[in-house]
C-alpha positions in Angstrom: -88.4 5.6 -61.8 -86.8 3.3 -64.4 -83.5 2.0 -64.1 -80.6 4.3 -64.8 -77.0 3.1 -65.5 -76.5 3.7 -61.8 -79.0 1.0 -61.0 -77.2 -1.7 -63.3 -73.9 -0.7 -61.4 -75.7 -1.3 -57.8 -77.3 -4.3 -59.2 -73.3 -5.3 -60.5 -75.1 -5.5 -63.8 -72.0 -3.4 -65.2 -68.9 -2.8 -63.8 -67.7 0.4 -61.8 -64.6 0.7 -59.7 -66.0 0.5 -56.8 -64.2 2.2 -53.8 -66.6 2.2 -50.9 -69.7 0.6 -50.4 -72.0 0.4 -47.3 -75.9 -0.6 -46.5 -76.7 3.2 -47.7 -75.1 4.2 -50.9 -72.0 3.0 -53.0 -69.0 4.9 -54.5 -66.9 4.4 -57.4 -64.9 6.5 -59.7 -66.6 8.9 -62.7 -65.4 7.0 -66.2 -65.0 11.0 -67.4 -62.8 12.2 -64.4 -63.2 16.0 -64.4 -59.7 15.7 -61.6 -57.0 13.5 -60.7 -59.8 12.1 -57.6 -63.4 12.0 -58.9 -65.6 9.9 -57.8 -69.6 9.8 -57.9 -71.2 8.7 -54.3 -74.5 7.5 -55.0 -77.5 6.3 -53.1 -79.0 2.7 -53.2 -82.2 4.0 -52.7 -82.8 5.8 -56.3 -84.0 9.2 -56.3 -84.2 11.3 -59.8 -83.2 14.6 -58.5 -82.6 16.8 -55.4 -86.2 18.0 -56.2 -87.2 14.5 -55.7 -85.8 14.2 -51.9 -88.5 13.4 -49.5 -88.4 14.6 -45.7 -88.1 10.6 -44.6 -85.1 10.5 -47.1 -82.9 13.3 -45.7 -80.9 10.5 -43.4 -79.5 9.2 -46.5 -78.6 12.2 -48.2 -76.7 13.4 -45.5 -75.2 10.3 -45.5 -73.6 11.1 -48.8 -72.2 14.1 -47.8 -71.0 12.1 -44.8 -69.2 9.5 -46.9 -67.7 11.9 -49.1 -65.9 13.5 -45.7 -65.2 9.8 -44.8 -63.4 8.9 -48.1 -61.7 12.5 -48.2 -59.7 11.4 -45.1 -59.0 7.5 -46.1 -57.5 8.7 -49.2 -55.3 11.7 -47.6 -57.1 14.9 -49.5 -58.9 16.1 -46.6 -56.6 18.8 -45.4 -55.7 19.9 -49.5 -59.3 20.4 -49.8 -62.3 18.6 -52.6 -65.8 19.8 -53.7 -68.1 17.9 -52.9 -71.6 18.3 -55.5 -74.9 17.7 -56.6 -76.2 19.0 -59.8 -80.0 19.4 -60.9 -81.9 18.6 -63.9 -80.5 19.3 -67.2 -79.6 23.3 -67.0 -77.0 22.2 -64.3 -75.3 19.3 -65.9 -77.6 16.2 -64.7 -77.4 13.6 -67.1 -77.8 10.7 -65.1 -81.3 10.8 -63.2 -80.2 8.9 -59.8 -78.8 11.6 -57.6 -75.1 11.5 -57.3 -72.5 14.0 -55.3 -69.4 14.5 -57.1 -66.0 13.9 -55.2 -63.4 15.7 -57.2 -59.9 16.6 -55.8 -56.2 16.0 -56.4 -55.9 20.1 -58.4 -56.5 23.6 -57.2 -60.8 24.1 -58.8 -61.8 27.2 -60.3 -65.4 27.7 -60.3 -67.1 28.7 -63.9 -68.5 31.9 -64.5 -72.2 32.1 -64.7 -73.6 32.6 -68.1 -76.4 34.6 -69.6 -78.7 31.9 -69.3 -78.4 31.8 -65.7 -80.1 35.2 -63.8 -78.8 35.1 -60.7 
């Protein structure tokens, strides 16, 4: 996998706000906030999508989802509610290919309507 933008941010070869950081993966907030609270929780350990996730790998993905919980409750939106997400190669919005979960609270979310491209 080459490197993505997320890489150079690990790496500190760009700047992020960082917000939490541990041996696993490292969070910072979205430069395009989609909410008042958005922040992308990524892995150290790059992965291109969720279709790329290997059995052995499955610790640190649920270590994301863990984090995300984690951060909810430092920063006092727990209880209010977030969504917490992962999107999937290009029809769902990935643009950056280095998995990330989405952290967005701080506004009551709609969900979008599916569209005619999507047979459900």
């Amino acid at each position: 996998m080459t490197d993505t933008i997320f890489t150079k941010i690990i790496n500190r070869e760009i700047p992020a706000d960082i917000v939490y950081e541990d041996d696993l993966c490292l969070a910072f907030r979205d430069v395009n906030p989609q909410a008042p609270v958005h922040l992308l929780i990524i892995p150290k350990e790059p992965i291109a999508t969720i279709n790329d996730i290997k059995p052995e790998q499955r610790e640190v993905v649920g270590h994301l989802f863990m984090t995300a919980g984690n951060i909810a409750r430092d920063m006092g939106f727990d209880e209010d509610g977030y969504r917490a997400v992962m999107n999937c190669n290009a029809a769902a919005g990935q643009t950056v290919y280095h998995i990330h979960l989405h952290l967005l609270a701080g506004k009551q979310l709609g969900w979008p309507p599916y569209t005619d491209k999507m047979k459900v």
